[in-house]
PyMOL Python script that loads the backbone (N, CA, C, O; Angstrom):
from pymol import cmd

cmd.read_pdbstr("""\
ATOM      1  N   UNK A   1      -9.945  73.916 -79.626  1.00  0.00           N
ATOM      2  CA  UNK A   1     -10.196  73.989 -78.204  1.00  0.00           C
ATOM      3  C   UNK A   1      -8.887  73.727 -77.466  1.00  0.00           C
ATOM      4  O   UNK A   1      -8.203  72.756 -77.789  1.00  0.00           O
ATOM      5  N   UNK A   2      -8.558  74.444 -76.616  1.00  0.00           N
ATOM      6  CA  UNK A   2      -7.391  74.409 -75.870  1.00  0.00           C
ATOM      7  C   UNK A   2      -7.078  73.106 -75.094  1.00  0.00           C
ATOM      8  O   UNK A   2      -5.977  72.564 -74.999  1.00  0.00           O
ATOM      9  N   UNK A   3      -8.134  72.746 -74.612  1.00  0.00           N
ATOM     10  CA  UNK A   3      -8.303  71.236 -73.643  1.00  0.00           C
ATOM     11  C   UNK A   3      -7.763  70.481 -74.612  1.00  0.00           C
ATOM     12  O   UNK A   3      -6.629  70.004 -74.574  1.00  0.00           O
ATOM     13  N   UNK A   4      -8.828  70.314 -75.797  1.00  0.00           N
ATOM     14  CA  UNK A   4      -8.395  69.104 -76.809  1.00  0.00           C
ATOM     15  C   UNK A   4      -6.845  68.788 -77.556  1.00  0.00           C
ATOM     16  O   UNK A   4      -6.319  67.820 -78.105  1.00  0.00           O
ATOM     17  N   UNK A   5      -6.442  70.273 -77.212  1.00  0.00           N
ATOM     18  CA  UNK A   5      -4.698  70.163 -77.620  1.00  0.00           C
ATOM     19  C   UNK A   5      -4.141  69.772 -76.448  1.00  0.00           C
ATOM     20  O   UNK A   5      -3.620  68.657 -76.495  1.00  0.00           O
ATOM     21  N   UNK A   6      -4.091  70.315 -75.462  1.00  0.00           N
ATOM     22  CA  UNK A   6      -3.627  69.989 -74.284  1.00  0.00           C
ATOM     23  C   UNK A   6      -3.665  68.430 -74.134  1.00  0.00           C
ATOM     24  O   UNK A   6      -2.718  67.682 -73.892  1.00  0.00           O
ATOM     25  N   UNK A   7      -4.825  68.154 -74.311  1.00  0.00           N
ATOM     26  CA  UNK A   7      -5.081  66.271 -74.209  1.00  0.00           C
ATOM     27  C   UNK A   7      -3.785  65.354 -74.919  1.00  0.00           C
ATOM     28  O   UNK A   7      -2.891  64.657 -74.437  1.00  0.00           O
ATOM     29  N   UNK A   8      -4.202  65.765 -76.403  1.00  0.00           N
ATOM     30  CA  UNK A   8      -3.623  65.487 -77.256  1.00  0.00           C
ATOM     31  C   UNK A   8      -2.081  65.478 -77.823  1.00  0.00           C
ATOM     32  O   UNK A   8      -1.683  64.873 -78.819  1.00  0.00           O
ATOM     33  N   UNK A   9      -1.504  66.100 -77.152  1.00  0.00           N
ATOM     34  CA  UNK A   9      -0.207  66.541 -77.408  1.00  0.00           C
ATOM     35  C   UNK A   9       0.000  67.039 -75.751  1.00  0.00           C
ATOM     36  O   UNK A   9      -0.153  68.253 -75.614  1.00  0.00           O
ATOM     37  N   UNK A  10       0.251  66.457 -74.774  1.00  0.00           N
ATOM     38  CA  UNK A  10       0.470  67.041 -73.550  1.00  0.00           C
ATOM     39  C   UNK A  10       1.886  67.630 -73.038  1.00  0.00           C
ATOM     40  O   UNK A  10       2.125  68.116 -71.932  1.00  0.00           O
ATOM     41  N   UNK A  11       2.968  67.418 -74.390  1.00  0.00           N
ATOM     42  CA  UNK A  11       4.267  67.645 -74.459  1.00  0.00           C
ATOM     43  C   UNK A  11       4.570  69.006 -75.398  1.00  0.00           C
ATOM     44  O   UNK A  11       5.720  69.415 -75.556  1.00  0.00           O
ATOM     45  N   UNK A  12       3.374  69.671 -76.017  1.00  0.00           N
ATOM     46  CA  UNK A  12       3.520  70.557 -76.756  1.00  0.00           C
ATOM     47  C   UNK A  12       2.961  71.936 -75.549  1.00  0.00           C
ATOM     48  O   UNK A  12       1.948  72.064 -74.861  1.00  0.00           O
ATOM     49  N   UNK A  13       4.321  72.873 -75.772  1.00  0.00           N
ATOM     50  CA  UNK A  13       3.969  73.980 -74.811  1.00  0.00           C
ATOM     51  C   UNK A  13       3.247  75.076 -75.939  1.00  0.00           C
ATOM     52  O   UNK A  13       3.811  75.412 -76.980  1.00  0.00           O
ATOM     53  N   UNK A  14       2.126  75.476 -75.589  1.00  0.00           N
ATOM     54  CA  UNK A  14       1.177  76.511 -75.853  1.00  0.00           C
ATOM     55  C   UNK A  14       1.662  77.928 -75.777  1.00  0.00           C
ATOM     56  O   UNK A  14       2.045  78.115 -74.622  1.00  0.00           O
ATOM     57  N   UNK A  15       1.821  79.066 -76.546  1.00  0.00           N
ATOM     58  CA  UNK A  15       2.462  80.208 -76.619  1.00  0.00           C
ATOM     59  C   UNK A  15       1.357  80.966 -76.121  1.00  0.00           C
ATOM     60  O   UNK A  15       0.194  80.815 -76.497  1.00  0.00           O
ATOM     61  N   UNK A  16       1.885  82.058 -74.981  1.00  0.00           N
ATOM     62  CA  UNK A  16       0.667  83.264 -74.734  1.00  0.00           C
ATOM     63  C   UNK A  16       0.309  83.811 -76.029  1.00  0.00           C
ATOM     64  O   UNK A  16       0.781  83.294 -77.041  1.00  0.00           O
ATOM     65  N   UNK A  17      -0.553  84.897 -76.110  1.00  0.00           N
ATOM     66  CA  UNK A  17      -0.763  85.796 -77.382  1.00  0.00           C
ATOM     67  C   UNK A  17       0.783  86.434 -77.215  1.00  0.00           C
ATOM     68  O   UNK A  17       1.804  86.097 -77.814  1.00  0.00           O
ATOM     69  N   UNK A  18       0.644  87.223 -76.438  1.00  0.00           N
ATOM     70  CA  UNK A  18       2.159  88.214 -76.441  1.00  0.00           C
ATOM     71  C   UNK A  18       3.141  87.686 -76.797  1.00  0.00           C
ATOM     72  O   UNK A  18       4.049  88.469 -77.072  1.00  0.00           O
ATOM     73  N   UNK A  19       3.415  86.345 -76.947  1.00  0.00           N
ATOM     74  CA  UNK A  19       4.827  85.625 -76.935  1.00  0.00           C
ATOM     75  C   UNK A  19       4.669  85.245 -78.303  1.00  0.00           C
ATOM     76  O   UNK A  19       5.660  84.931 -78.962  1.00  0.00           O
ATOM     77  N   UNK A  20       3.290  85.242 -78.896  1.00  0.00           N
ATOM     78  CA  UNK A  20       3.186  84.851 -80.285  1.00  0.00           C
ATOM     79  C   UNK A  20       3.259  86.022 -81.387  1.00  0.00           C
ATOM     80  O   UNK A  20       3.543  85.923 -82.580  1.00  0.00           O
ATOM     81  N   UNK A  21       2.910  87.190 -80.616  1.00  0.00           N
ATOM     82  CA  UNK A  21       3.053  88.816 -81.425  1.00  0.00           C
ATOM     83  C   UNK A  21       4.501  89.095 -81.342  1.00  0.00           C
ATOM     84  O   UNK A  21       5.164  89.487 -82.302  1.00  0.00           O
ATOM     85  N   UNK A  22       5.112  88.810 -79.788  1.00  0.00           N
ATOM     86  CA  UNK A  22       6.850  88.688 -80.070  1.00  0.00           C
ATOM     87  C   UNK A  22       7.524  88.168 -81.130  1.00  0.00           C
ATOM     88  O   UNK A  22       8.297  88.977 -81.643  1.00  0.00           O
ATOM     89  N   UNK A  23       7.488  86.903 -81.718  1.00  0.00           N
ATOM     90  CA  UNK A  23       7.756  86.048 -82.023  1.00  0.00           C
ATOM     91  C   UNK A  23       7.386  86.616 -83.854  1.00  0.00           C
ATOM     92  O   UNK A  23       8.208  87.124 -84.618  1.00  0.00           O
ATOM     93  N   UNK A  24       6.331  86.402 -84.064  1.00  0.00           N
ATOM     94  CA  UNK A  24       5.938  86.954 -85.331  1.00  0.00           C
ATOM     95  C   UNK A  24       7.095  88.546 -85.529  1.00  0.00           C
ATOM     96  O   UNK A  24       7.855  88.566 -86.497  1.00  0.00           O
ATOM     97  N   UNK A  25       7.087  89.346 -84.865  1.00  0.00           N
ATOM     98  CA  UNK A  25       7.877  90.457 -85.197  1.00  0.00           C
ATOM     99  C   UNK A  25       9.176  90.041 -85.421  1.00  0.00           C
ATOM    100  O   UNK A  25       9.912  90.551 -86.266  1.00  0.00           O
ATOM    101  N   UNK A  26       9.407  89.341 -84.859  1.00  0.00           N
ATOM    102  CA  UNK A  26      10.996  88.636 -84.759  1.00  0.00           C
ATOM    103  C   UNK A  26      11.198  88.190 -85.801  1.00  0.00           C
ATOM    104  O   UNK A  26      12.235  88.495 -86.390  1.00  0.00           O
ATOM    105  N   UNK A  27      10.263  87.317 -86.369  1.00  0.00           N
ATOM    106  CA  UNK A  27      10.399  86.567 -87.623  1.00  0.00           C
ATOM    107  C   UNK A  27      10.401  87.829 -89.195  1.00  0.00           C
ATOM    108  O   UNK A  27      11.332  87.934 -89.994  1.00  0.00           O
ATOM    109  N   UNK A  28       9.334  88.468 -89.224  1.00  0.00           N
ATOM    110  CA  UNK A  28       8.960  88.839 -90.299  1.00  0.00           C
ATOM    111  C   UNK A  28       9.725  90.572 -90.414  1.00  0.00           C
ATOM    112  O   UNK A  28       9.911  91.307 -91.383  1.00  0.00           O
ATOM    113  N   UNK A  29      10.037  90.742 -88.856  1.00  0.00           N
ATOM    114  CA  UNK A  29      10.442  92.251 -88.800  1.00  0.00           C
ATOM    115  C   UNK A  29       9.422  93.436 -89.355  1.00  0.00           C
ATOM    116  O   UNK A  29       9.752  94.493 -89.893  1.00  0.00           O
ATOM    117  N   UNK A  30       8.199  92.990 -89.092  1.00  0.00           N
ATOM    118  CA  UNK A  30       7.410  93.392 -89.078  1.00  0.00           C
ATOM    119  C   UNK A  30       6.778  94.244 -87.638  1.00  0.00           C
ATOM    120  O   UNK A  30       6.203  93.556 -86.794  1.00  0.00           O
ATOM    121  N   UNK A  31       6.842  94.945 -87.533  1.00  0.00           N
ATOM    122  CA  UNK A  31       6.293  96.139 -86.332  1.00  0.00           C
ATOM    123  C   UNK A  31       5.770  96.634 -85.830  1.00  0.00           C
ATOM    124  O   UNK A  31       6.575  97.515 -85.530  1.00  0.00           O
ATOM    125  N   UNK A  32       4.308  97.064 -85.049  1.00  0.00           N
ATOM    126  CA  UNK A  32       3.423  97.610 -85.094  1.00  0.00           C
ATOM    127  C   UNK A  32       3.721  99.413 -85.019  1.00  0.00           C
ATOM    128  O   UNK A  32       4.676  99.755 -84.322  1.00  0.00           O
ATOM    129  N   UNK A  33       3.114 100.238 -85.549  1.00  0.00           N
ATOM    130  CA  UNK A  33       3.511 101.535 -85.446  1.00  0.00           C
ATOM    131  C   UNK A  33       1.965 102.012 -84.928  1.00  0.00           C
ATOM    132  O   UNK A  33       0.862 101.758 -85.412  1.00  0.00           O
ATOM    133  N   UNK A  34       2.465 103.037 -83.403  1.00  0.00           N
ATOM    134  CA  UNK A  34       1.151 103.652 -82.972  1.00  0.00           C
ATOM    135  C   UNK A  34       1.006 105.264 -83.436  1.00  0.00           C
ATOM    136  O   UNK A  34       1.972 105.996 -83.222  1.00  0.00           O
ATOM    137  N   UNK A  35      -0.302 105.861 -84.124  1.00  0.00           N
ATOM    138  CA  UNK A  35      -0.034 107.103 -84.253  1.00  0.00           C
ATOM    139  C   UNK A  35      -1.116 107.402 -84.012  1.00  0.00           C
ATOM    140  O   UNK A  35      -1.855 106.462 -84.306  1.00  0.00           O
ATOM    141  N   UNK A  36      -1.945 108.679 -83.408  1.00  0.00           N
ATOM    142  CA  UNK A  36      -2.885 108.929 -83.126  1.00  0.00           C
ATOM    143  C   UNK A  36      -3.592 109.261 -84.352  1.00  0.00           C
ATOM    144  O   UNK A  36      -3.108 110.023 -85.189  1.00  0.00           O
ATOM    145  N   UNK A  37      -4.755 108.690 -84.479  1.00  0.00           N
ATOM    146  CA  UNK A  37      -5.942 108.972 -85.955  1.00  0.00           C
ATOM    147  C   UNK A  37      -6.997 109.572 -85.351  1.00  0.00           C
ATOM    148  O   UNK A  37      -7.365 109.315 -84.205  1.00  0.00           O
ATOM    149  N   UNK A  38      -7.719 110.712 -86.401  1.00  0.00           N
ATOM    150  CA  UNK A  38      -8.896 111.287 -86.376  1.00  0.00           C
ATOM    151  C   UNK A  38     -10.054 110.341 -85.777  1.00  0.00           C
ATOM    152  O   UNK A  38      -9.948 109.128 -85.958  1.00  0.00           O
ATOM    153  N   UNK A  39     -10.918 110.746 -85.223  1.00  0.00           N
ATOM    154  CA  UNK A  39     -12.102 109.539 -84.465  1.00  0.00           C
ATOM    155  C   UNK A  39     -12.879 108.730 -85.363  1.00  0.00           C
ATOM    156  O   UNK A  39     -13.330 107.613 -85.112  1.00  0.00           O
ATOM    157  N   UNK A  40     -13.050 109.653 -86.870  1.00  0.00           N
ATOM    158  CA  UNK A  40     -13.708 109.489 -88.020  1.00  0.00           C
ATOM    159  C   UNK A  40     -12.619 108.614 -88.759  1.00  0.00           C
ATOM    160  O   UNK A  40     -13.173 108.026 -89.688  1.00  0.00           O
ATOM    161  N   UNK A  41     -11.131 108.280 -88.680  1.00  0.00           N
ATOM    162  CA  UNK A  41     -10.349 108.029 -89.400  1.00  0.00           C
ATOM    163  C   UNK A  41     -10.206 108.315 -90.334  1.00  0.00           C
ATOM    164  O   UNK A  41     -10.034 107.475 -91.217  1.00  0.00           O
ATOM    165  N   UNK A  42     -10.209 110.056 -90.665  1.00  0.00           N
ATOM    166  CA  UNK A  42      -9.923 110.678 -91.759  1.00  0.00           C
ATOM    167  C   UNK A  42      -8.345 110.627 -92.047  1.00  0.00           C
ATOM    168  O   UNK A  42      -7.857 110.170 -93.080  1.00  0.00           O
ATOM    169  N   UNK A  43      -7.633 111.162 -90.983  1.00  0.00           N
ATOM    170  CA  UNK A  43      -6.125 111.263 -91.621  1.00  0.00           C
ATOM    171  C   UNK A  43      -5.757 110.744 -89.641  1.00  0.00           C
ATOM    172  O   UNK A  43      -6.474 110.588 -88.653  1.00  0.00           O
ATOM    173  N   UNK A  44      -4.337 110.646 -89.908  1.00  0.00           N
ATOM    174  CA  UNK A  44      -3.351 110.438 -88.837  1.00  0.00           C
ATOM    175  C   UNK A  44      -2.564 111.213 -88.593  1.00  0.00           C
ATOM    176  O   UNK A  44      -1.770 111.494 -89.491  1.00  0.00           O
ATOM    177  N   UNK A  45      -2.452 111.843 -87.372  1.00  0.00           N
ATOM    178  CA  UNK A  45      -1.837 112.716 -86.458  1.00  0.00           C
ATOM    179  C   UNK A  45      -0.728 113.175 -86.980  1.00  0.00           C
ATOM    180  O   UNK A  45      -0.653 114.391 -86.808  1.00  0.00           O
ATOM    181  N   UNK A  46       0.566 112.537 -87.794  1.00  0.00           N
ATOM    182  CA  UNK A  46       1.455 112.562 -88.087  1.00  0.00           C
ATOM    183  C   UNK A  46       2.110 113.119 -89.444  1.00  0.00           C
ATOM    184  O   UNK A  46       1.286 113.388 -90.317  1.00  0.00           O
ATOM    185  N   UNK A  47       3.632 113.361 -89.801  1.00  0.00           N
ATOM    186  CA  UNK A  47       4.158 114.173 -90.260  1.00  0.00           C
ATOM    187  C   UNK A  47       3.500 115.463 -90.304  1.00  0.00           C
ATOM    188  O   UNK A  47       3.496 116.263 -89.369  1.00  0.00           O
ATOM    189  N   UNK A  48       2.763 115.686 -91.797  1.00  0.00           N
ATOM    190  CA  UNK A  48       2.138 117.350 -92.145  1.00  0.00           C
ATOM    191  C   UNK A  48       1.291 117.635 -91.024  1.00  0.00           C
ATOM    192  O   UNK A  48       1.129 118.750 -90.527  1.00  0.00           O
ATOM    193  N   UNK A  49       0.575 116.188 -90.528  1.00  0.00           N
ATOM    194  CA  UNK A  49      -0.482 116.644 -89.529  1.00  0.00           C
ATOM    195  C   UNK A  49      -0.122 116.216 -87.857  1.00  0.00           C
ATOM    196  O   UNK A  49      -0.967 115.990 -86.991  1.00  0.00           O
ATOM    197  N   UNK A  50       1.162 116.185 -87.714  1.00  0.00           N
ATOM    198  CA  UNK A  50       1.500 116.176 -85.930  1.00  0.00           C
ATOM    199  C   UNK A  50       1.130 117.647 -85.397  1.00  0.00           C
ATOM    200  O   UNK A  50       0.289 117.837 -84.519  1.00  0.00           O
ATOM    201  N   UNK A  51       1.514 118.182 -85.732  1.00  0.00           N
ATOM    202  CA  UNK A  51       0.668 119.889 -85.466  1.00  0.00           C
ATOM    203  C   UNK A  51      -0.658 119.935 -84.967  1.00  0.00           C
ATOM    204  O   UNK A  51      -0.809 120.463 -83.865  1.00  0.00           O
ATOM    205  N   UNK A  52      -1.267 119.658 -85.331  1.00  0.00           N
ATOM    206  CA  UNK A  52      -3.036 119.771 -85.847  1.00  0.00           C
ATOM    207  C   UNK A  52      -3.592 119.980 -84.657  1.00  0.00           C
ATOM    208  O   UNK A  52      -4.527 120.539 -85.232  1.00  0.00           O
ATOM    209  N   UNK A  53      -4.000 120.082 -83.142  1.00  0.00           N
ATOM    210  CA  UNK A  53      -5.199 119.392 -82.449  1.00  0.00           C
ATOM    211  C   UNK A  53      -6.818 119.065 -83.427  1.00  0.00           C
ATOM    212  O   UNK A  53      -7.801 118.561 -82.883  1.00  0.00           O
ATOM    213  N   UNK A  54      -6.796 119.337 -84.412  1.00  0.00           N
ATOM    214  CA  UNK A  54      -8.114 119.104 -85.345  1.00  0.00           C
ATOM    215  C   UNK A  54      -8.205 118.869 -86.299  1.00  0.00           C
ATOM    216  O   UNK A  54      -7.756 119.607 -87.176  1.00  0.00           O
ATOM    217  N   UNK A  55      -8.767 117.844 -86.534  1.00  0.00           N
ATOM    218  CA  UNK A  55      -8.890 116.644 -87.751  1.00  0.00           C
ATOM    219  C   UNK A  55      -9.178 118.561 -88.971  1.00  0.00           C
ATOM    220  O   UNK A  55      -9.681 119.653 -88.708  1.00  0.00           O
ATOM    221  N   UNK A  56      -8.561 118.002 -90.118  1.00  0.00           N
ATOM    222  CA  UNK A  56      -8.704 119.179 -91.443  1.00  0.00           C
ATOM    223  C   UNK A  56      -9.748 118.881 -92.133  1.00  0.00           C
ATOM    224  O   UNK A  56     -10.531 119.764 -92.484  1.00  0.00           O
ATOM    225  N   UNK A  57      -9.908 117.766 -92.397  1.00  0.00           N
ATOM    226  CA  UNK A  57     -11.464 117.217 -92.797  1.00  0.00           C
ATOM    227  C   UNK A  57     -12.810 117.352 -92.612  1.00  0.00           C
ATOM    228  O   UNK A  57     -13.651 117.731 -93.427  1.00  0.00           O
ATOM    229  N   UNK A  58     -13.016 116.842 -90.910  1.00  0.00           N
ATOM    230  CA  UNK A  58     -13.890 116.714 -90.393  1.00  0.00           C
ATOM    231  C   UNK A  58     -13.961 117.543 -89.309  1.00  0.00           C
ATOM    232  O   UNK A  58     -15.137 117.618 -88.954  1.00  0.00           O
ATOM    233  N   UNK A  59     -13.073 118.347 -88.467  1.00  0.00           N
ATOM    234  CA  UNK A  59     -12.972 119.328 -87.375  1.00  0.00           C
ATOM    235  C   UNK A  59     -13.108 118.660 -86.267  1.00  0.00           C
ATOM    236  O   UNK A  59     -13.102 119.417 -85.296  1.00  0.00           O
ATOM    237  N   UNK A  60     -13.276 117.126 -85.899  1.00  0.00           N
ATOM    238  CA  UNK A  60     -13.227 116.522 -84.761  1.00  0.00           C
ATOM    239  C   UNK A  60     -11.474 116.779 -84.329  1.00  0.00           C
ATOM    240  O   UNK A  60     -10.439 116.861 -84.991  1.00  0.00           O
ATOM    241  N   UNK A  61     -11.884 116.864 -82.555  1.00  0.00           N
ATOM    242  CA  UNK A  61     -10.582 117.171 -81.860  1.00  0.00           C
ATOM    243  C   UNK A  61      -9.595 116.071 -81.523  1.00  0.00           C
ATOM    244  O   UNK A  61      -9.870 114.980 -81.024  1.00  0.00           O
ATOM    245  N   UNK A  62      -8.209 116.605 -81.931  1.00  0.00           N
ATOM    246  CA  UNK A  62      -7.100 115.423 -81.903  1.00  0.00           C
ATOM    247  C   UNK A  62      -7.096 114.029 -80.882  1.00  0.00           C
ATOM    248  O   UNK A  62      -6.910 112.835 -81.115  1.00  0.00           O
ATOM    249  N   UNK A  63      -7.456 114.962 -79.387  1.00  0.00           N
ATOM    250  CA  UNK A  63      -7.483 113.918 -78.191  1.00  0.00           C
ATOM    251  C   UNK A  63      -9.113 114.040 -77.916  1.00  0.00           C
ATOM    252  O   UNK A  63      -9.769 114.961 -78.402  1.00  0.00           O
ATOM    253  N   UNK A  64      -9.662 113.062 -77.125  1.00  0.00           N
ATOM    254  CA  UNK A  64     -10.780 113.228 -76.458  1.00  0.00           C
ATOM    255  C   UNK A  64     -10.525 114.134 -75.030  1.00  0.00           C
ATOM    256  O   UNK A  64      -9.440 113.977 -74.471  1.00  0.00           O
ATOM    257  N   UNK A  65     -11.507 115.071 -74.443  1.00  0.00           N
ATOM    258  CA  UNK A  65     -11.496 115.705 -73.671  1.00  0.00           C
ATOM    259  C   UNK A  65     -12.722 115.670 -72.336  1.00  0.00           C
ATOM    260  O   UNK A  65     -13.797 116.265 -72.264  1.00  0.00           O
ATOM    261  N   UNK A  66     -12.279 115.040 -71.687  1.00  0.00           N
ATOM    262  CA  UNK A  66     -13.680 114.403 -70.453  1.00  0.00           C
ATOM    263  C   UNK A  66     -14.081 115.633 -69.687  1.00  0.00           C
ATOM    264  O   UNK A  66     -13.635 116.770 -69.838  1.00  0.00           O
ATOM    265  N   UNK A  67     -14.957 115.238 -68.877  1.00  0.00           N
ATOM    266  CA  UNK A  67     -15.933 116.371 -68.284  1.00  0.00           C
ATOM    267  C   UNK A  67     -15.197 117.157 -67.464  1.00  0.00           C
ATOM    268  O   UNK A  67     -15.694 118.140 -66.914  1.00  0.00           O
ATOM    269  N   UNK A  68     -13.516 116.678 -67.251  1.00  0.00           N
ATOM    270  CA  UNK A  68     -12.693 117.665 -66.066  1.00  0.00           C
ATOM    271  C   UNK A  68     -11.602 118.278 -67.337  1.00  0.00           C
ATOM    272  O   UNK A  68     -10.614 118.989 -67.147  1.00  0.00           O
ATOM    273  N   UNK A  69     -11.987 117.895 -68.323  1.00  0.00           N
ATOM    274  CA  UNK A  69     -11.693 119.155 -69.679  1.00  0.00           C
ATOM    275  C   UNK A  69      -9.754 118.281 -70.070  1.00  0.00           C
ATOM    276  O   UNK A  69      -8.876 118.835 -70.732  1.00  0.00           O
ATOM    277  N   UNK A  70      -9.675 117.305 -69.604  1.00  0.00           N
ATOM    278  CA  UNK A  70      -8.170 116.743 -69.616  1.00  0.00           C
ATOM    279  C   UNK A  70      -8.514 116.105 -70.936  1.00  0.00           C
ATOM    280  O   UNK A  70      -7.670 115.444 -71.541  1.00  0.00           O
TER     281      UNK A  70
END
""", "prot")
cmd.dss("prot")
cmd.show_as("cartoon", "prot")
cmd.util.cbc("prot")
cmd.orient("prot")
């Protein structure tokens, strides 16, 4: 519980999430990588399949497309 640390240690500063996902990357050089995946999570958008608008698997479409067709 946040209170109960706070109480307890009132000299210890508390890290946001973000400052703690900073921090972890920093350390481990570890990275997050974003790539667009099938809806089904058959395959990912990328290398052989950056091309694609359509999953090869399953035929679901690369992006979602709303009722004004974007």
């Amino acid at each position: 519980d946040w209170d109960a640390i706070a109480r307890h240690s009132p000299d210890v500063q508390m890290l946001l999430l973000e400052q703690v996902k900073h921090r972890v990357q920093e350390i481990s050089g570890i990275h997050p990588v974003y790539d667009n995946m099938c809806l089904d999570s058959c395959i990912a958008f990328t290398g052989l399949f950056a091309h694609l608008t359509q999953c090869p698997t399953c035929g679901k479409n690369c992006y979602l497309e709303d009722e004004k067709g974007k």
